[in-house]
C-alpha positions as CSV (number, residue, x, y, z in Angstrom):
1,X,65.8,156.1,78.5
2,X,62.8,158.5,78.6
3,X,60.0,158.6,81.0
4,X,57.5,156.1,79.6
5,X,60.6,153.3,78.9
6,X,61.6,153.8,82.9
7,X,58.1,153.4,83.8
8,X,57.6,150.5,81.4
9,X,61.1,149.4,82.7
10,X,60.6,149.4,86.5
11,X,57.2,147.6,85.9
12,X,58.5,144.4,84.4
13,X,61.0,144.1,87.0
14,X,58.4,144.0,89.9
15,X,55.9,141.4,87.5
16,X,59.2,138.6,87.0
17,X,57.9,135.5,88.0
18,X,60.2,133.7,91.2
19,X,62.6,132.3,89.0
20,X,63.2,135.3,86.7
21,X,63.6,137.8,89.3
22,X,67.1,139.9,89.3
23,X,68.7,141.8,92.4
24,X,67.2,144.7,90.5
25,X,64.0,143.7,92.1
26,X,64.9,143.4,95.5
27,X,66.8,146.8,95.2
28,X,63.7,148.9,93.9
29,X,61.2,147.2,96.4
30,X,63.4,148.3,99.1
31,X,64.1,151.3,97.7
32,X,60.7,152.2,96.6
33,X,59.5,151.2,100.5
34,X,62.2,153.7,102.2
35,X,60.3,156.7,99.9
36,X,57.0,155.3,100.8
37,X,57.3,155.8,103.9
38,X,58.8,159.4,104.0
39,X,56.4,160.6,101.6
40,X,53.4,158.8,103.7
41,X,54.3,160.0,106.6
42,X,54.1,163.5,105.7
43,X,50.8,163.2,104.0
44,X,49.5,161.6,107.0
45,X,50.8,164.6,109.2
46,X,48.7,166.5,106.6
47,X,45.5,165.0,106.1
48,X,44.9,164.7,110.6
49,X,46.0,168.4,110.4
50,X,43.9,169.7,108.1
51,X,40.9,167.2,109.0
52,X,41.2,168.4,113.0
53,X,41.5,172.3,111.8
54,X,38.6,172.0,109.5
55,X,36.5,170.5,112.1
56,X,38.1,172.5,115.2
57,X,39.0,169.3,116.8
58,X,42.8,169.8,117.9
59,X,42.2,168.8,121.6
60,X,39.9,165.4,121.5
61,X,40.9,161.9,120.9
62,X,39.1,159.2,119.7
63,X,38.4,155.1,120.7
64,X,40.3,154.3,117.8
65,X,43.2,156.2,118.3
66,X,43.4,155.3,122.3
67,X,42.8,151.8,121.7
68,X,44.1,151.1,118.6
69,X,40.8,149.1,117.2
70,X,36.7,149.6,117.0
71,X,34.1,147.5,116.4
72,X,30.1,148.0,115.4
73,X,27.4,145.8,114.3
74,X,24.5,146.6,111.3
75,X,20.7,147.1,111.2
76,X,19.2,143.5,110.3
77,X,18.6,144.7,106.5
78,X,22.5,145.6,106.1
79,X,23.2,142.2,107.8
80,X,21.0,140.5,105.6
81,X,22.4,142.2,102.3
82,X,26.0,141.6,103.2
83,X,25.6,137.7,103.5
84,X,23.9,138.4,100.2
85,X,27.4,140.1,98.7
86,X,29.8,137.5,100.4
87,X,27.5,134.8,98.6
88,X,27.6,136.5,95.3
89,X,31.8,135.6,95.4
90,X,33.0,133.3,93.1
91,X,35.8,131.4,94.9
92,X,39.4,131.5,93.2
93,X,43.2,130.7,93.6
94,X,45.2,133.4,94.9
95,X,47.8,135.1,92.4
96,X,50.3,137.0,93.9
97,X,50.6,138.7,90.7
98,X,47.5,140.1,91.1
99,X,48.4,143.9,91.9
100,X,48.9,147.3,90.2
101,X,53.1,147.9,90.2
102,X,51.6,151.7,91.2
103,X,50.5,149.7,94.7
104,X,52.2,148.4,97.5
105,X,52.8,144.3,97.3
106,X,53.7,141.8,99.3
107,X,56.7,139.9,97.2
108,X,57.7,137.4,98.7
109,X,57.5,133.8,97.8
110,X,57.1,132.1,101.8
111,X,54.2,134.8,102.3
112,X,52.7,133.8,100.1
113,X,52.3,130.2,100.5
114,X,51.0,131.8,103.9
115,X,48.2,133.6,102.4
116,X,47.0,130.7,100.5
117,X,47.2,128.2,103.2
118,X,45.5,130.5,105.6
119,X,42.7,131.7,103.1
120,X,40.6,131.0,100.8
121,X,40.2,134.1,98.2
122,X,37.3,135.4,96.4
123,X,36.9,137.7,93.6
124,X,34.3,140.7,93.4
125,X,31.4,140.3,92.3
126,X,29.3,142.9,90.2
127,X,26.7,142.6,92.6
128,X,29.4,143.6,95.7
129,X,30.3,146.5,93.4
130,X,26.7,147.7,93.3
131,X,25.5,147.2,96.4
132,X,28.2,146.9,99.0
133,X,28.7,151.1,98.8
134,X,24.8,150.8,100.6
135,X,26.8,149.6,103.3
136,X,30.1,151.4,103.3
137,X,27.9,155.1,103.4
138,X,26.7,155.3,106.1
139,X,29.9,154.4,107.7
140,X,31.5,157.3,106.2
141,X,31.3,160.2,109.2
142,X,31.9,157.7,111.8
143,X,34.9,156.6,110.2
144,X,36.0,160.0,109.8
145,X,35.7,160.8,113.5
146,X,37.6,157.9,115.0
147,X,40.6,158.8,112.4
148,X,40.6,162.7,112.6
149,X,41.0,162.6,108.7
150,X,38.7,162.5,105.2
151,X,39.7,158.9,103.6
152,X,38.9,156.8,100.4
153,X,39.4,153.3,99.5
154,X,43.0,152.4,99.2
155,X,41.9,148.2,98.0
156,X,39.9,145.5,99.0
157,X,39.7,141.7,99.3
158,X,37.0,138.8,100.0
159,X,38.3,136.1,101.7
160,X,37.2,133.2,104.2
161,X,40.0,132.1,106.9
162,X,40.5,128.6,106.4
163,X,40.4,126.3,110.1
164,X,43.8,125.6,109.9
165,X,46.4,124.5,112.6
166,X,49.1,126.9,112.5
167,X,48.1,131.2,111.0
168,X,50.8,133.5,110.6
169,X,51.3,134.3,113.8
170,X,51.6,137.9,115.4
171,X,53.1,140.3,113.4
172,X,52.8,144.3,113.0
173,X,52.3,145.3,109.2
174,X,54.0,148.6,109.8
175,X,52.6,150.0,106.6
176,X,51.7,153.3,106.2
177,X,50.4,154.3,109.4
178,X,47.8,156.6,107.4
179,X,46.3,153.1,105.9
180,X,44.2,151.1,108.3
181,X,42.2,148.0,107.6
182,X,38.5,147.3,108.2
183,X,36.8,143.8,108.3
184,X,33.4,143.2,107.9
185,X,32.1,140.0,109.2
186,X,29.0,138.4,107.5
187,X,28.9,135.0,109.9
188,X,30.6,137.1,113.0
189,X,33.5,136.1,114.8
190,X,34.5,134.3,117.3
191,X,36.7,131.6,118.7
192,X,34.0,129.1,117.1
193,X,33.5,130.0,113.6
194,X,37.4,132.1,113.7
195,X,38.2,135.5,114.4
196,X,41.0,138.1,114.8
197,X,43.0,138.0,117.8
198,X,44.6,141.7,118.5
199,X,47.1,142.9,121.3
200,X,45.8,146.7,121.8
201,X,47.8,149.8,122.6
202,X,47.3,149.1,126.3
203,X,48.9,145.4,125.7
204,X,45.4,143.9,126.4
205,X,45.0,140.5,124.3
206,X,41.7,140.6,122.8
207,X,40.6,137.5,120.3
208,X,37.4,139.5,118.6
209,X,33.9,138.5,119.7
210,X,31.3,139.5,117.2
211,X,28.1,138.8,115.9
212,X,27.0,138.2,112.3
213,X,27.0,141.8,110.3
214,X,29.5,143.4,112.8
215,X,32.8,145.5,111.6
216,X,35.9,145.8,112.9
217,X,38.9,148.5,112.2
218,X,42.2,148.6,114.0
219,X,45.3,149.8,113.5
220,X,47.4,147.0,111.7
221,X,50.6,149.1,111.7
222,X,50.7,149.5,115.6
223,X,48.9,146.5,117.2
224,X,50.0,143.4,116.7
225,X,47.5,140.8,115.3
226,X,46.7,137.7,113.7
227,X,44.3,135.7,112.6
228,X,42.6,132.8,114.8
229,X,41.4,129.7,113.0
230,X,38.2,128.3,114.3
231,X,37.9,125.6,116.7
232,X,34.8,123.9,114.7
233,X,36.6,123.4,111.5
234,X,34.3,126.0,110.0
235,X,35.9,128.9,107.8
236,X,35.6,132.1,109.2
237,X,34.4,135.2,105.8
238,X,35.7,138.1,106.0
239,X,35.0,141.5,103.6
240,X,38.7,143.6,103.8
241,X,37.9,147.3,103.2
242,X,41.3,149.0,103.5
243,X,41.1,152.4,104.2
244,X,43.8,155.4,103.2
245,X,43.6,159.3,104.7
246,X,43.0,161.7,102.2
247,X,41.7,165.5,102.2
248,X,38.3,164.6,100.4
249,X,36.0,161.5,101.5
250,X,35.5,159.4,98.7
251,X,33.8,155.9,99.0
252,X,33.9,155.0,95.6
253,X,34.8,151.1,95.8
254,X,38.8,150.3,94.7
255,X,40.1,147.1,93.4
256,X,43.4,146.1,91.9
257,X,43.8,142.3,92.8
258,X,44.3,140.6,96.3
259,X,48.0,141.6,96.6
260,X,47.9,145.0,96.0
261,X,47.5,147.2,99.1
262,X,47.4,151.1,98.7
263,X,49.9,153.5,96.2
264,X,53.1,153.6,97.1
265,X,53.0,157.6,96.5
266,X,50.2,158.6,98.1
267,X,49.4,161.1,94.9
268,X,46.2,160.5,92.6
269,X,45.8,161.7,89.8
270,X,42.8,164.5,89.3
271,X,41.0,166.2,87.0
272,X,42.1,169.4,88.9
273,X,44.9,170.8,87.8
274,X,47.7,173.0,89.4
275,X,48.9,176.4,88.6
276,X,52.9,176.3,86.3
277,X,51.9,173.1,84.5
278,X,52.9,171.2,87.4
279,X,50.8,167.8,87.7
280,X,50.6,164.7,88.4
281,X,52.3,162.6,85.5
282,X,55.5,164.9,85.8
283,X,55.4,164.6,89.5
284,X,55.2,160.7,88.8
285,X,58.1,161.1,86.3
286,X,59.7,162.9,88.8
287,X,59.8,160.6,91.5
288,X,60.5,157.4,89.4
289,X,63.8,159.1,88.1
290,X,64.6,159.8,92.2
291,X,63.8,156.0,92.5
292,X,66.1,155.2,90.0
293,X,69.2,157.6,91.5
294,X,68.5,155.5,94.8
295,X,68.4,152.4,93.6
296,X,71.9,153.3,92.4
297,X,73.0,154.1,95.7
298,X,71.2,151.3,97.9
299,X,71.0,147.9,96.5
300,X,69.8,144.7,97.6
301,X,70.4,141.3,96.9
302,X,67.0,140.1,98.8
303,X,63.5,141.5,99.3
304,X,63.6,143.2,102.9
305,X,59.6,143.9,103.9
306,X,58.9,147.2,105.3
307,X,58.8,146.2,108.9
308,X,62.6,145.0,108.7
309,X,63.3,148.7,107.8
310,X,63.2,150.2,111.7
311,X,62.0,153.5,112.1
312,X,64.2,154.2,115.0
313,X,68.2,153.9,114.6
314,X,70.3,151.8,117.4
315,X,72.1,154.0,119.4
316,X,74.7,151.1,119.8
317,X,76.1,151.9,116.3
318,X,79.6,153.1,115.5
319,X,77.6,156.4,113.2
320,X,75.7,157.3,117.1
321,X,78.4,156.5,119.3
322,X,79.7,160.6,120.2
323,X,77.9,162.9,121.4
324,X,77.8,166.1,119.9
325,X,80.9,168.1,121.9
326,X,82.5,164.8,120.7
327,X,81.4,164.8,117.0
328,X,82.3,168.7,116.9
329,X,85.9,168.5,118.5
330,X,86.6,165.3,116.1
331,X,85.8,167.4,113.7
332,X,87.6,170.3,114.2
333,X,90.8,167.8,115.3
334,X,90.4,166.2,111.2
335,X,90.1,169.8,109.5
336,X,93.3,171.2,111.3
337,X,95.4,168.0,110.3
338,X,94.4,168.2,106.9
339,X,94.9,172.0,106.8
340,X,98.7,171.3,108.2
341,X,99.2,168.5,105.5
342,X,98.2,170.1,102.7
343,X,100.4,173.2,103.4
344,X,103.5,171.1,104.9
345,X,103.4,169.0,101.3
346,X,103.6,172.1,99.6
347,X,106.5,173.1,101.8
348,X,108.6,170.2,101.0
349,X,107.6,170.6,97.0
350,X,109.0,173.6,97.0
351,X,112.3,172.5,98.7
352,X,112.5,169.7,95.8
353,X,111.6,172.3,92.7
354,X,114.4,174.3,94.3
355,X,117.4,172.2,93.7
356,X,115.9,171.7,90.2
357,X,116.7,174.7,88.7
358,X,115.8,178.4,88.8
359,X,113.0,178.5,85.7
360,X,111.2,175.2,86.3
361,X,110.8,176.0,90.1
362,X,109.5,179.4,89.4
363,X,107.1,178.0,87.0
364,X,106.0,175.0,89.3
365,X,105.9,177.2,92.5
366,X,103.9,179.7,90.6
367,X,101.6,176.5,89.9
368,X,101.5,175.3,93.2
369,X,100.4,178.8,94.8
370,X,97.3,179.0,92.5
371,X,96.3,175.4,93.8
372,X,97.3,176.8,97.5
373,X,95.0,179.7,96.8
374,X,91.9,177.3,95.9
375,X,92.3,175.2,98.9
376,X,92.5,178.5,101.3
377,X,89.2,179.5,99.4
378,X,87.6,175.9,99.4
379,X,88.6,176.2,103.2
380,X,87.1,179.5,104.0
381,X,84.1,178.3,102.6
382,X,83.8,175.3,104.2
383,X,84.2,177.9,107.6
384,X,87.5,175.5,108.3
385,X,89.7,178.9,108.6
């Protein structure tokens, strides 16, 4: 298939409703979350380079960054405008479908039931879509400095945590560690009305305490969170901006439904272009077909979220087990035993084509010695002799 029916092909698999979904679907999530990752990860690297070089800041740290969370209140008139905004919501069901198949999702079926028991959703208004970057701006060199890099919207979501028994519990996001998530609180929060309870990067347990028109960001990726339901059985709004590093500032509002997180390639296509015709739709095209090769290779017969995917492998496997004088001298043990078969069977082929006749076992051997020259070469090669 060409590039546009791959595309068009690997797009309907991730939009199959419960019941119609194939193994194909597990197989590309995972497969599409091990790339993520890799590819994040260096663009992370990146982007805090080049932001701490730019700025000559190699040496300093930030609140953020020791504590793994941040918080910060508005001036009365941005308080005042973001009840406004919250207000301007129209209420709505959640759809997991709701997300861009270019975006990170959350697929699965139990999660979901989560999300809607725990929330109620909202969508964007056009009033939050004119007015809310009033309150983003000024935020924008602040949020900067507690990252150490230039960002833009990755998504966003309205919602209002419902007072509920039982949330989601604590849980790490491990998402791209270059995408962090910022709430703005239009009510506040705390344990009356609900809040966030976070464990910090010093394994302090903090349940947020905040007053109406206050912000929070932390680092969902490396402290562990959850939500706390109020104890007055009132619902606790919340305005999610998610937040993605980039090498530019941007805070041009982005919305592609309540399930859809931040691109899975963290590539965006520009109206700049590159020198040897190299840009962004071939790199796409590029990398789907390298999805599609390692699909192949690793399947799946159930979604496996990225957190399930360690970033550190067990020593206690088989694969880890040697050490590296062991690994080398095992090795070196294997490449001599083959070397001695190979040339042993071709010993005792020779003693057979003997006793077969003079012309057949010159012809054969003649054979044999070509192949016997290929594997010394092959060998050589490989450095085995």
């Amino acid at each position: 298939m060409n590039d546009e029916e791959l595309k068009k092909y690997l797009d309907e698999i991730e939009k199959l409703s419960y019941k119609s979904r194939l193994p194909e679907h597990a197989t590309l999530f995972r497969n599409k979350a091990i790339m993520s990752k890799m590819l994040w990860d260096a663009h992370y690297y990146n982007a805090k380079r080049f932001y701490k070089e730019t700025n000559q800041l190699l040496e300093q740290t930030s609140d953020l960054e020791q504590n793994g969370y941040i918080t910060g209140k508005l001036n009365e008139k941005e308080t005042s405008l973001l009840k406004d905004i919250f207000l301007s919501c129209k209420k709505k069901s959640l759809d997991p479908f709701d997300f861009s198949t270019d975006y990170f999702y959350e697929p699965r079926e139990n999660l979901h039931g989560d999300m809607e028991r725990v929330n109620n959703y909202f969508h964007p208004s056009e009033f939050f879509f004119n007015r809310f970057p009033e309150i983003l701006e000024p935020l924008k060199t602040l949020i900067e400095k507690e990252n150490f890099f230039y960002w833009r919207v990755a998504s966003l979501r309205i919602f209002e945590v419902k007072p509920v028994d039982r949330t989601q519990g604590f849980h790490l996001d491990s998402q791209a560690l270059g995408y962090k998530k910022m709430f703005f609180y239009p009510d506040g929060a705390n344990k009356s009305i609900g809040s966030t309870n976070i464990i910090d990067k010093n394994g302090n347990d903090i349940i947020i305490d905040l007053e109406p028109g206050s912000w929070l960001i932390f680092e969902n990726s490396l402290c562990e969170h959850q939500a706390y339901s109020s104890e007055e059985a009132k619902g606790r709004p919340t305005i999610e901006i998610d937040i993605m590093c980039d090498f530019i500032t941007d805070t041009k509002l982005n919305y592609t439904g309540e399930n859809s997180w931040y691109p899975w390639f963290p590539v965006f296509d520009s109206k700049l272009k590159t020198n040897g015709k190299f840009d962004y739709g071939e790199l796409q095209n590029r990398n789907l077909k390298r999805l599609a090769g390692l699909c192949e290779l690793n399947k799946a017969n159930e979604y496996t979220f990225p957190w399930e995917m360690s970033d550190f492998y067990e020593k206690s496997k088989e694969t880890f087990s040697l050490d590296d004088s062991a690994i080398k001298s095992s090795a070196k043990l294997v490449e001599n035993d083959l070397k001695d078969y190979i040339f042993n069977f071709l010993r005792k082929i020779k003693k057979i084509i003997n006793s077969t006749g003079k012309n057949l076992t010159n012809y054969i051997f003649n054979f044999l010695r070509k192949i016997k020259k290929t594997i010394k070469k092959i060998f050589i090669k490989l450095n085995i002799i």
